[in-house]
mmCIF file of the N, C-alpha and C atoms, coordinates in Angstrom:
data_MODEL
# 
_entry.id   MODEL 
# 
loop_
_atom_site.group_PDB 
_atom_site.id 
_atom_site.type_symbol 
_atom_site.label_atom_id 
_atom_site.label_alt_id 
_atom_site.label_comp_id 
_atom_site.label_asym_id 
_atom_site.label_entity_id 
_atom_site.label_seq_id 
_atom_site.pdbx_PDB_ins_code 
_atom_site.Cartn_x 
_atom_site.Cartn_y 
_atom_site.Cartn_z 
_atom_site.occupancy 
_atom_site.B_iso_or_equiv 
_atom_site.pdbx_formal_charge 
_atom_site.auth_seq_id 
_atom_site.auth_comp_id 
_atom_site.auth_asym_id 
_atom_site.auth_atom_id 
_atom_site.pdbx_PDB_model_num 
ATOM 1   N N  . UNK A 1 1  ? 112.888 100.957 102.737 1.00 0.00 ? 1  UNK A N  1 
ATOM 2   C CA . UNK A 1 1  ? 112.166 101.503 101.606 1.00 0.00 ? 1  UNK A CA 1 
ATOM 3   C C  . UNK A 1 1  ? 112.104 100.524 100.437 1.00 0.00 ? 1  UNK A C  1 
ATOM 4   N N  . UNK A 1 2  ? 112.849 99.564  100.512 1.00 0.00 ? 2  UNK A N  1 
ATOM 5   C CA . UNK A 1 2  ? 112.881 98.226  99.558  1.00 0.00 ? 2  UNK A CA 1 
ATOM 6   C C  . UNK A 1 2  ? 111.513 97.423  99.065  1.00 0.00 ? 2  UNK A C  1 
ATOM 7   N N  . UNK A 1 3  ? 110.647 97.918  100.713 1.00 0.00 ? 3  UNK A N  1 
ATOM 8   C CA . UNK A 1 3  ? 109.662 97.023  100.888 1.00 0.00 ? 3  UNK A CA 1 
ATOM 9   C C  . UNK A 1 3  ? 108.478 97.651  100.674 1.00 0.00 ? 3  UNK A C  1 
ATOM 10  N N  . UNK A 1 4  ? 108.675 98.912  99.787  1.00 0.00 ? 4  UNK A N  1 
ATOM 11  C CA . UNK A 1 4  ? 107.432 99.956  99.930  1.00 0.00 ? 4  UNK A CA 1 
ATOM 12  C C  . UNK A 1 4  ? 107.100 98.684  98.598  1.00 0.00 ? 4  UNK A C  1 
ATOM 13  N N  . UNK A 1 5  ? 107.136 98.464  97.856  1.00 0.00 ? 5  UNK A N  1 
ATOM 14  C CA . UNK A 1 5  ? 106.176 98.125  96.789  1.00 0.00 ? 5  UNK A CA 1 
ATOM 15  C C  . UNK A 1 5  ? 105.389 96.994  96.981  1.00 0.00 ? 5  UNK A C  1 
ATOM 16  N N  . UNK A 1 6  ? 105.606 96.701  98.259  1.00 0.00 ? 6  UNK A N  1 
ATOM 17  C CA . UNK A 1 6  ? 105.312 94.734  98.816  1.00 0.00 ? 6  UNK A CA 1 
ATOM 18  C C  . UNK A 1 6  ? 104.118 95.633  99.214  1.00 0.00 ? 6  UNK A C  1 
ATOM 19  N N  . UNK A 1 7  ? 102.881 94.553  98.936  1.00 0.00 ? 7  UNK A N  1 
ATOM 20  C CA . UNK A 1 7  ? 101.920 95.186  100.115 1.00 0.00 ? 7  UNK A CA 1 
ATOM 21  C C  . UNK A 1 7  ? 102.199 94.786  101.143 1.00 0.00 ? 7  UNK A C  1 
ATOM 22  N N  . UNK A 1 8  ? 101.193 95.396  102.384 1.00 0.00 ? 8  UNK A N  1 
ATOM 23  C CA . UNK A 1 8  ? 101.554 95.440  103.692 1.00 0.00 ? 8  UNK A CA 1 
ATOM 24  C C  . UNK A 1 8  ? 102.791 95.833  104.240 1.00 0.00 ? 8  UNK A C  1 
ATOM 25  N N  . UNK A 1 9  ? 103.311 96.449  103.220 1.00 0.00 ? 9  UNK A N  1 
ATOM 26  C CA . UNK A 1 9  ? 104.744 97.074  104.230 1.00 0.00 ? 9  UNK A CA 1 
ATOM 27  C C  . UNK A 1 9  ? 104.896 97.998  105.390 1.00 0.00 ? 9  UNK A C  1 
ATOM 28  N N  . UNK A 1 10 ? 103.469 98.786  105.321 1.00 0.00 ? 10 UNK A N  1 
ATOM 29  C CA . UNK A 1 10 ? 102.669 99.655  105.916 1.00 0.00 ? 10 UNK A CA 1 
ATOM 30  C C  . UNK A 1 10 ? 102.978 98.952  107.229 1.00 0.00 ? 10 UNK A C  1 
ATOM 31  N N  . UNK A 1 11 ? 102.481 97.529  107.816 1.00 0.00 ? 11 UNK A N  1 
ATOM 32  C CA . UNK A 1 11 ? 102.267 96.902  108.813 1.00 0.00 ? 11 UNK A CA 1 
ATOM 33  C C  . UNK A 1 11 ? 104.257 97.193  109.733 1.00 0.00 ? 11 UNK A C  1 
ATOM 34  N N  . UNK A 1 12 ? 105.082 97.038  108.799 1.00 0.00 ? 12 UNK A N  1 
ATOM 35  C CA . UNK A 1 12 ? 106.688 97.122  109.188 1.00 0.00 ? 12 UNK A CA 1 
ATOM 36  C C  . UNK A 1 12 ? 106.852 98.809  109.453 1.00 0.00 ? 12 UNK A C  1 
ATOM 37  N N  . UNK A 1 13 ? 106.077 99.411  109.046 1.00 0.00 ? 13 UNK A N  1 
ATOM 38  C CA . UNK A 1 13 ? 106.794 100.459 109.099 1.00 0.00 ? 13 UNK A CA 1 
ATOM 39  C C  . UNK A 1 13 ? 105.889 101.233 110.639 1.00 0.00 ? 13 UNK A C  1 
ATOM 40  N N  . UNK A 1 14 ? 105.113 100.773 110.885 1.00 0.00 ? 14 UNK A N  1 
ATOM 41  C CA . UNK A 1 14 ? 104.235 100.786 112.058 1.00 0.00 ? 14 UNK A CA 1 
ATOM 42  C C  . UNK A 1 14 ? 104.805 100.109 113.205 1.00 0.00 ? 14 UNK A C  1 
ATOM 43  N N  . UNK A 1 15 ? 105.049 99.047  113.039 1.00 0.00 ? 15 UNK A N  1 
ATOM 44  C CA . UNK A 1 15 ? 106.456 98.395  114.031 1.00 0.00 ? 15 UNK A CA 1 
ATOM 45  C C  . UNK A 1 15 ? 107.474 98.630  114.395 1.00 0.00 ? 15 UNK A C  1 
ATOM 46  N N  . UNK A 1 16 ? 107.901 99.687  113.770 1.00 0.00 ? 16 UNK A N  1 
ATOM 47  C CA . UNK A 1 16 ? 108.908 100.155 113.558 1.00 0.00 ? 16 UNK A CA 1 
ATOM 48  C C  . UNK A 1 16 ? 109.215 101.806 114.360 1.00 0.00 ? 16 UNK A C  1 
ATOM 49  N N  . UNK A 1 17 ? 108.025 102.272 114.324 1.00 0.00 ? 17 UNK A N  1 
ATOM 50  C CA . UNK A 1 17 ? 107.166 103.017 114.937 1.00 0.00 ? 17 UNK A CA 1 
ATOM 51  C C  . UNK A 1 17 ? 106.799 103.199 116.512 1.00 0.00 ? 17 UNK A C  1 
ATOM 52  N N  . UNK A 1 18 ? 106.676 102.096 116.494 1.00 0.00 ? 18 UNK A N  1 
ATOM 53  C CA . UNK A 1 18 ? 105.837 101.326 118.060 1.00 0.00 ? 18 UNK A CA 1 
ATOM 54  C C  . UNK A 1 18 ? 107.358 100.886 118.995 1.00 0.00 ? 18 UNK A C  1 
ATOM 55  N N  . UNK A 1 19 ? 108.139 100.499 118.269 1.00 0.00 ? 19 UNK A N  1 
ATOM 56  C CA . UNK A 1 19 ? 109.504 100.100 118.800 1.00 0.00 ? 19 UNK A CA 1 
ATOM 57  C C  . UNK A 1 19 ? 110.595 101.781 119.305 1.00 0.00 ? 19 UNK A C  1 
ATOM 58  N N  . UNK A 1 20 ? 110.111 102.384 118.197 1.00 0.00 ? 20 UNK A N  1 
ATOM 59  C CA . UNK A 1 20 ? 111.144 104.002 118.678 1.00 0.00 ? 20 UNK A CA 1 
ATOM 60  C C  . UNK A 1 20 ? 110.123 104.543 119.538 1.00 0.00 ? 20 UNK A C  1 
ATOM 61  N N  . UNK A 1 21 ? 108.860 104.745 120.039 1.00 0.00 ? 21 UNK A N  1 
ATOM 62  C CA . UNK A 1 21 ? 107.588 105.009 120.848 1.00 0.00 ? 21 UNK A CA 1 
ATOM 63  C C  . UNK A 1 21 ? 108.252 104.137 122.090 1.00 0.00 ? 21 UNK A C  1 
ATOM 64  N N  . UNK A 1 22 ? 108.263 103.001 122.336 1.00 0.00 ? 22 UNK A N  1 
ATOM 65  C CA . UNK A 1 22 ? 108.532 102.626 123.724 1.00 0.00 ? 22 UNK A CA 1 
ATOM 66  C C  . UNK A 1 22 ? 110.389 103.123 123.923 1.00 0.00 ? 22 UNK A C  1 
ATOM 67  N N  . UNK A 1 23 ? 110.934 102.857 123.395 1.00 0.00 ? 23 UNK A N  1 
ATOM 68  C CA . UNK A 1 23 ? 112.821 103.118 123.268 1.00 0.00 ? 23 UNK A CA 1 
ATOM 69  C C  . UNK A 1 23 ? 112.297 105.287 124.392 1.00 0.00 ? 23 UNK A C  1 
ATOM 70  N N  . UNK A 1 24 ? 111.755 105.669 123.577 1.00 0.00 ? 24 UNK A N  1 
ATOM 71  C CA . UNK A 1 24 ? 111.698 107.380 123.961 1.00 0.00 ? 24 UNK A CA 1 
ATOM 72  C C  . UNK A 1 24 ? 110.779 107.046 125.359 1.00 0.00 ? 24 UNK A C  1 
ATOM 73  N N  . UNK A 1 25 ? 109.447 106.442 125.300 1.00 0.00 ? 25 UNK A N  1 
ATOM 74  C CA . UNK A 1 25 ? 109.399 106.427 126.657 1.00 0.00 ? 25 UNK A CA 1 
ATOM 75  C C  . UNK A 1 25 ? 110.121 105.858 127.955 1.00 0.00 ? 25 UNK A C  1 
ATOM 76  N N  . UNK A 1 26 ? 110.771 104.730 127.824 1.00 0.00 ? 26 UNK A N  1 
ATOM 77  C CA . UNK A 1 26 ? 111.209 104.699 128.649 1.00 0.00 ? 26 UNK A CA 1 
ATOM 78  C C  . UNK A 1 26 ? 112.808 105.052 129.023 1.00 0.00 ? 26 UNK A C  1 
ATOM 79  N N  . UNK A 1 27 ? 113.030 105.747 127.715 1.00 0.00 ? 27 UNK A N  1 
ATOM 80  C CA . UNK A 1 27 ? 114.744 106.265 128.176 1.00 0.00 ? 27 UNK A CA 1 
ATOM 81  C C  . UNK A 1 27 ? 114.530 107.971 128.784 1.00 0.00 ? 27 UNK A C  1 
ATOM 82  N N  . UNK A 1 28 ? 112.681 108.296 128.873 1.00 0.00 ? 28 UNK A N  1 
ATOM 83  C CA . UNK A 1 28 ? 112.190 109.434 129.337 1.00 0.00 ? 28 UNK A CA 1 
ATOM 84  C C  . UNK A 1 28 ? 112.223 109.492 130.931 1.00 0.00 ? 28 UNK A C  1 
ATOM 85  N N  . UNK A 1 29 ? 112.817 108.442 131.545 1.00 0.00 ? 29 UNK A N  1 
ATOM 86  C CA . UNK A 1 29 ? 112.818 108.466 133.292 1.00 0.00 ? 29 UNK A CA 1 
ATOM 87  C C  . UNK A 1 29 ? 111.792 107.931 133.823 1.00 0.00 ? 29 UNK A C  1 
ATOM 88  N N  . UNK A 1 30 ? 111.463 106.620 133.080 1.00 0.00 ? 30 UNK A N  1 
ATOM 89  C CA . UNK A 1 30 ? 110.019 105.905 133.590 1.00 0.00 ? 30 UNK A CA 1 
ATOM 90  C C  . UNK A 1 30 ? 110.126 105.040 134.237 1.00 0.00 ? 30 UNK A C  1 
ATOM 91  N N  . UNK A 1 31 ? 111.361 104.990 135.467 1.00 0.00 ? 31 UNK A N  1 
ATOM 92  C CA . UNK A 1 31 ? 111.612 103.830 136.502 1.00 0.00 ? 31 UNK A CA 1 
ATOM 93  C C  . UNK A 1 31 ? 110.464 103.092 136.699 1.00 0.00 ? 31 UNK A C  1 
ATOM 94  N N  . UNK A 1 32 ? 109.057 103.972 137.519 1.00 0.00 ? 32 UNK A N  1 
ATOM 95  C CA . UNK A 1 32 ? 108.841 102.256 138.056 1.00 0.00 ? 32 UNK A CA 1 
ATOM 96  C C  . UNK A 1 32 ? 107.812 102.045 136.905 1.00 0.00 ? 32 UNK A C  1 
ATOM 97  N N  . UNK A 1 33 ? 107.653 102.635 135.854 1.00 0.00 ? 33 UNK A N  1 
ATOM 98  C CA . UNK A 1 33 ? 106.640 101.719 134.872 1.00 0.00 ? 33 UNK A CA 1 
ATOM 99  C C  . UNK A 1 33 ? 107.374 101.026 133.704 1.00 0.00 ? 33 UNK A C  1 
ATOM 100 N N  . UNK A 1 34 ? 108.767 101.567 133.668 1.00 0.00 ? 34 UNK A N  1 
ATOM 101 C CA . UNK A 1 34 ? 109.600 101.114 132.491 1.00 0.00 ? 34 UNK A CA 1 
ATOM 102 C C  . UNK A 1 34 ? 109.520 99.341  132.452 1.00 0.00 ? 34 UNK A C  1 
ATOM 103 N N  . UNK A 1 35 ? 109.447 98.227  133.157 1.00 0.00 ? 35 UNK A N  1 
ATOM 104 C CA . UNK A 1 35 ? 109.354 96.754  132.523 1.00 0.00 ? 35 UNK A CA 1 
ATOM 105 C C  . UNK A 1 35 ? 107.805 96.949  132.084 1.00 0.00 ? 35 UNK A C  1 
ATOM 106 N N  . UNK A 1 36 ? 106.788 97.440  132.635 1.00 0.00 ? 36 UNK A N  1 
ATOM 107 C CA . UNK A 1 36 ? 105.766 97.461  132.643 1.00 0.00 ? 36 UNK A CA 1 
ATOM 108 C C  . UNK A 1 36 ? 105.495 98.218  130.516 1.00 0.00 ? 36 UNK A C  1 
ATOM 109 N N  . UNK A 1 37 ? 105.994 98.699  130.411 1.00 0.00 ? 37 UNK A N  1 
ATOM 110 C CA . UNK A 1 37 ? 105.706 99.579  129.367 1.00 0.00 ? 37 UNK A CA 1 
ATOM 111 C C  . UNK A 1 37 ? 106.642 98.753  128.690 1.00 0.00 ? 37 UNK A C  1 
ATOM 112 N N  . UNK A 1 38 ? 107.736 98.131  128.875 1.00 0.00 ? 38 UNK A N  1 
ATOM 113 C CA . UNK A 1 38 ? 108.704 97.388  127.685 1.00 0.00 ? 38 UNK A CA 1 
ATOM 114 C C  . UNK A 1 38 ? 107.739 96.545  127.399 1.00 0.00 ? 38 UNK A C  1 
ATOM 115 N N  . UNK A 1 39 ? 107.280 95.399  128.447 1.00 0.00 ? 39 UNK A N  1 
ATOM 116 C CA . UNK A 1 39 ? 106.495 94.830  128.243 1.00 0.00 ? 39 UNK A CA 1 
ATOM 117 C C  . UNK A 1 39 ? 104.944 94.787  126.882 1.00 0.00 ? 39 UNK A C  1 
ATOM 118 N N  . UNK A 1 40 ? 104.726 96.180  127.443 1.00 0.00 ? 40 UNK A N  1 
ATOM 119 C CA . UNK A 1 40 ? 103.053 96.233  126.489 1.00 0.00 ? 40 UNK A CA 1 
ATOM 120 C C  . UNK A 1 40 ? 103.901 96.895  125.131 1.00 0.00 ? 40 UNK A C  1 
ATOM 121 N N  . UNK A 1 41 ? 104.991 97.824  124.691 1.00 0.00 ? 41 UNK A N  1 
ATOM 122 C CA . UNK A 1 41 ? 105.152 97.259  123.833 1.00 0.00 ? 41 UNK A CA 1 
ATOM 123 C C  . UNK A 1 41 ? 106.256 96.324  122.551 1.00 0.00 ? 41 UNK A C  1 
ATOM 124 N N  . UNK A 1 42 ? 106.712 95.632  123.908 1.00 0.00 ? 42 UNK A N  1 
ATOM 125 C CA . UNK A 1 42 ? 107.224 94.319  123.021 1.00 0.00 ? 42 UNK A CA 1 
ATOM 126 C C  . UNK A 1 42 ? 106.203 93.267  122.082 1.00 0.00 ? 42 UNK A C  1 
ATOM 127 N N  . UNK A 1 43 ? 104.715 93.078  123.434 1.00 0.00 ? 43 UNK A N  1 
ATOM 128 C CA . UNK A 1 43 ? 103.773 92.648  123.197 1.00 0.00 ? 43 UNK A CA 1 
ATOM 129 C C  . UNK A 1 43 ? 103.464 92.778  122.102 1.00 0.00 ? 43 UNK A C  1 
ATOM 130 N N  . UNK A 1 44 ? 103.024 94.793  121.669 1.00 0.00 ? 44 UNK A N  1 
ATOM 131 C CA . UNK A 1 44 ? 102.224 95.123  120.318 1.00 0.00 ? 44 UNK A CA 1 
ATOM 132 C C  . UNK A 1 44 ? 103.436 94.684  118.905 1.00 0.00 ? 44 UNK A C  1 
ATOM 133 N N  . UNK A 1 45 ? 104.529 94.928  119.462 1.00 0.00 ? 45 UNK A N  1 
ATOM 134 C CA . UNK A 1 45 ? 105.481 95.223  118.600 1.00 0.00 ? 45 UNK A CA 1 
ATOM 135 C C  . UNK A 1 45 ? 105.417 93.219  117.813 1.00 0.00 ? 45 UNK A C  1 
ATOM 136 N N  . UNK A 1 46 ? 105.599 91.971  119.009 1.00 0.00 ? 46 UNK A N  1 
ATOM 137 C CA . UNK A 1 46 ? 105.546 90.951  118.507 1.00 0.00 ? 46 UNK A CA 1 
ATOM 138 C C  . UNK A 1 46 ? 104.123 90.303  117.354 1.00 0.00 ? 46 UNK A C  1 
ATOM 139 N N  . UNK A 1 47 ? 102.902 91.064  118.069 1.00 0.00 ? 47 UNK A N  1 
ATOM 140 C CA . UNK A 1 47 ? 101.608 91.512  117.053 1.00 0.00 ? 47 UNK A CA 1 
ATOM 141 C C  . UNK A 1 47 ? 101.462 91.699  115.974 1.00 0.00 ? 47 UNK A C  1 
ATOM 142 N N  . UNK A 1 48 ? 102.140 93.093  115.787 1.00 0.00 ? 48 UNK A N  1 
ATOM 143 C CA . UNK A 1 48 ? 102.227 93.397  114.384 1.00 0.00 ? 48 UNK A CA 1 
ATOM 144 C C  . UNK A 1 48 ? 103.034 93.070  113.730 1.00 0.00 ? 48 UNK A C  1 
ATOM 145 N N  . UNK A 1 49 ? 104.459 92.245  113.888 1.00 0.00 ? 49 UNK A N  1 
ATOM 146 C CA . UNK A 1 49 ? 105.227 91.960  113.372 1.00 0.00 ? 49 UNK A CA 1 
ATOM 147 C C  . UNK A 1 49 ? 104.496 90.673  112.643 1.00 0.00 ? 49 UNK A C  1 
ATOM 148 N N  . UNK A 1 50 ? 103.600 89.678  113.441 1.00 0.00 ? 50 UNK A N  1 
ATOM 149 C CA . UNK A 1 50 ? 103.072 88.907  113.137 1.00 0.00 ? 50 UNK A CA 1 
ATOM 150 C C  . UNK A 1 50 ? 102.386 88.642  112.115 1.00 0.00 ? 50 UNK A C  1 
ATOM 151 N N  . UNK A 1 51 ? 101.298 90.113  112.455 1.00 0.00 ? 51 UNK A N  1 
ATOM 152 C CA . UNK A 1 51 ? 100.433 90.206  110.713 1.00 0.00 ? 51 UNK A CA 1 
ATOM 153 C C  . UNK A 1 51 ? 101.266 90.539  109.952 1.00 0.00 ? 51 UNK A C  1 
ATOM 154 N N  . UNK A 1 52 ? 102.350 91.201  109.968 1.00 0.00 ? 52 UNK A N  1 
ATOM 155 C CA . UNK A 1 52 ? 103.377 91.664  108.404 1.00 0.00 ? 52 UNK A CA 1 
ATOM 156 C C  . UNK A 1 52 ? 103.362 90.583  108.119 1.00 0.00 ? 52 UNK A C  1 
ATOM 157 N N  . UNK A 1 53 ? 104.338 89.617  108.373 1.00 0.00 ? 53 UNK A N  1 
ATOM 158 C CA . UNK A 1 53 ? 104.740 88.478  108.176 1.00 0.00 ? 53 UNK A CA 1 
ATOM 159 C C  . UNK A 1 53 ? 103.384 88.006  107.570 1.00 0.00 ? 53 UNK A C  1 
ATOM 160 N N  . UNK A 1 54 ? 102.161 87.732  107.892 1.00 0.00 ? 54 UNK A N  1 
ATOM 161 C CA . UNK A 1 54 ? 101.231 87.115  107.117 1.00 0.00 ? 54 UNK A CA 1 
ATOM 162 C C  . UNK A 1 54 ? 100.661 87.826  105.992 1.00 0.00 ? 54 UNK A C  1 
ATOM 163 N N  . UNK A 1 55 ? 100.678 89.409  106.300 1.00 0.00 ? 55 UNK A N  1 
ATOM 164 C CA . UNK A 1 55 ? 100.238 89.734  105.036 1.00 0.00 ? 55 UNK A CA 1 
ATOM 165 C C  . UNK A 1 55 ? 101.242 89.754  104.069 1.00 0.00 ? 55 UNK A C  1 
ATOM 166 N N  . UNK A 1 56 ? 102.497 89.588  104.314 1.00 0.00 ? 56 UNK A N  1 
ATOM 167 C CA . UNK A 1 56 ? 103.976 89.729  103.217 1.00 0.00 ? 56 UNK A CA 1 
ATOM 168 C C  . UNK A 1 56 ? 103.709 88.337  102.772 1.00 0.00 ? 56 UNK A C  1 
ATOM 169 N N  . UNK A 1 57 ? 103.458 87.467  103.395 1.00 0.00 ? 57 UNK A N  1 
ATOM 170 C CA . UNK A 1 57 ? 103.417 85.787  103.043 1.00 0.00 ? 57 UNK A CA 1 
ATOM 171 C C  . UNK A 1 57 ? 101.980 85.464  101.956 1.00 0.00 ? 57 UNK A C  1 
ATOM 172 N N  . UNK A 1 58 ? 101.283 86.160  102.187 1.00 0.00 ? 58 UNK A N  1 
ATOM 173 C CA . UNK A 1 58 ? 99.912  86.202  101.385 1.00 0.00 ? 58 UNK A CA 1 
ATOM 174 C C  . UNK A 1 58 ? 100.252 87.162  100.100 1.00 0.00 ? 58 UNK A C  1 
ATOM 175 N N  . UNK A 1 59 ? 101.004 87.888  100.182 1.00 0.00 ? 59 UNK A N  1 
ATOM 176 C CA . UNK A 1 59 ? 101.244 89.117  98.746  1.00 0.00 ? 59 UNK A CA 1 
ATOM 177 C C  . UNK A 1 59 ? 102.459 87.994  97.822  1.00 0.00 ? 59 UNK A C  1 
ATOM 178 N N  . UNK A 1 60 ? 102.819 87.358  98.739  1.00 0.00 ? 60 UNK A N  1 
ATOM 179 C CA . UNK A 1 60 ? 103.876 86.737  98.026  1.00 0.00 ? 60 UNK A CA 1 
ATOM 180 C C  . UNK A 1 60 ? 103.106 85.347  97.745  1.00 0.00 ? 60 UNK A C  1 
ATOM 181 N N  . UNK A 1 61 ? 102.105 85.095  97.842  1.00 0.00 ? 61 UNK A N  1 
ATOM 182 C CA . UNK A 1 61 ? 101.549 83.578  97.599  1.00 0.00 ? 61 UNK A CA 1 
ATOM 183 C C  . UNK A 1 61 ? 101.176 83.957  96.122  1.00 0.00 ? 61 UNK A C  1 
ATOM 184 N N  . UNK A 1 62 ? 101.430 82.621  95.497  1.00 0.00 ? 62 UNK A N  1 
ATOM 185 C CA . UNK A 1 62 ? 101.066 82.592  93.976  1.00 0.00 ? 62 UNK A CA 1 
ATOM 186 C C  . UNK A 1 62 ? 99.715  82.347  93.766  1.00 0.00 ? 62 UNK A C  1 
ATOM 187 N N  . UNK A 1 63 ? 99.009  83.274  92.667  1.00 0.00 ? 63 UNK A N  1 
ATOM 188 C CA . UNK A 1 63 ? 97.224  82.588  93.101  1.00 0.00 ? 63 UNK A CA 1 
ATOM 189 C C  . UNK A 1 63 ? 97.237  81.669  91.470  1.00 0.00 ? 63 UNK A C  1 
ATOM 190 N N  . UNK A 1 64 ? 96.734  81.046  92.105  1.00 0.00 ? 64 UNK A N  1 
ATOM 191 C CA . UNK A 1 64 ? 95.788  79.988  91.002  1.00 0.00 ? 64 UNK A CA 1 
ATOM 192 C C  . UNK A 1 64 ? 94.763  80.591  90.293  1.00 0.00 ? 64 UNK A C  1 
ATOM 193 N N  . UNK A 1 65 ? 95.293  79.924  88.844  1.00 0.00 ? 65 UNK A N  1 
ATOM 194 C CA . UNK A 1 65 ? 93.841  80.591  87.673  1.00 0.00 ? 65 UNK A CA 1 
ATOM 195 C C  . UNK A 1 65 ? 93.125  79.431  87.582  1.00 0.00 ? 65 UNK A C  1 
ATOM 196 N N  . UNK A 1 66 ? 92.901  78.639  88.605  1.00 0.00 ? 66 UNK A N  1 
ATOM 197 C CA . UNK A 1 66 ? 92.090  77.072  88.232  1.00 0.00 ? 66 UNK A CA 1 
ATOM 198 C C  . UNK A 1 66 ? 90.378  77.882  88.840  1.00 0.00 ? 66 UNK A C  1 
# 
């Protein structure tokens, strides 16, 4: 909640999201799709972690008055 005032925090808290979403499906008894589903979303999860990181890196860039 530190990070609510950053923009894009939205993007972490969606990741965050997507990470307890695969954890429940596959501790739901999803033998033979469970690598299959860690997989797609480690995938989304490495994604969006990605844009946070760029949009946190862009909220935090200093703009120029030139």
């Amino acid at each position: 909640m530190t990070m609510r005032p950053v923009k894009g925090w939205g993007f972490m808290i969606f990741s965050g999201l997507v990470l307890i979403l695969a954890a429940v499906m596959i501790a739901s008894n999803f033998p033979q799709n469970s690598l299959w589903l860690l997989g797609l979303f480690v995938a989304a999860d490495f994604l969006v972690y990605g844009v946070s990181m760029v949009v946190f890196a862009l909220a935090l860039k200093p703009r120029s008055n030139g």
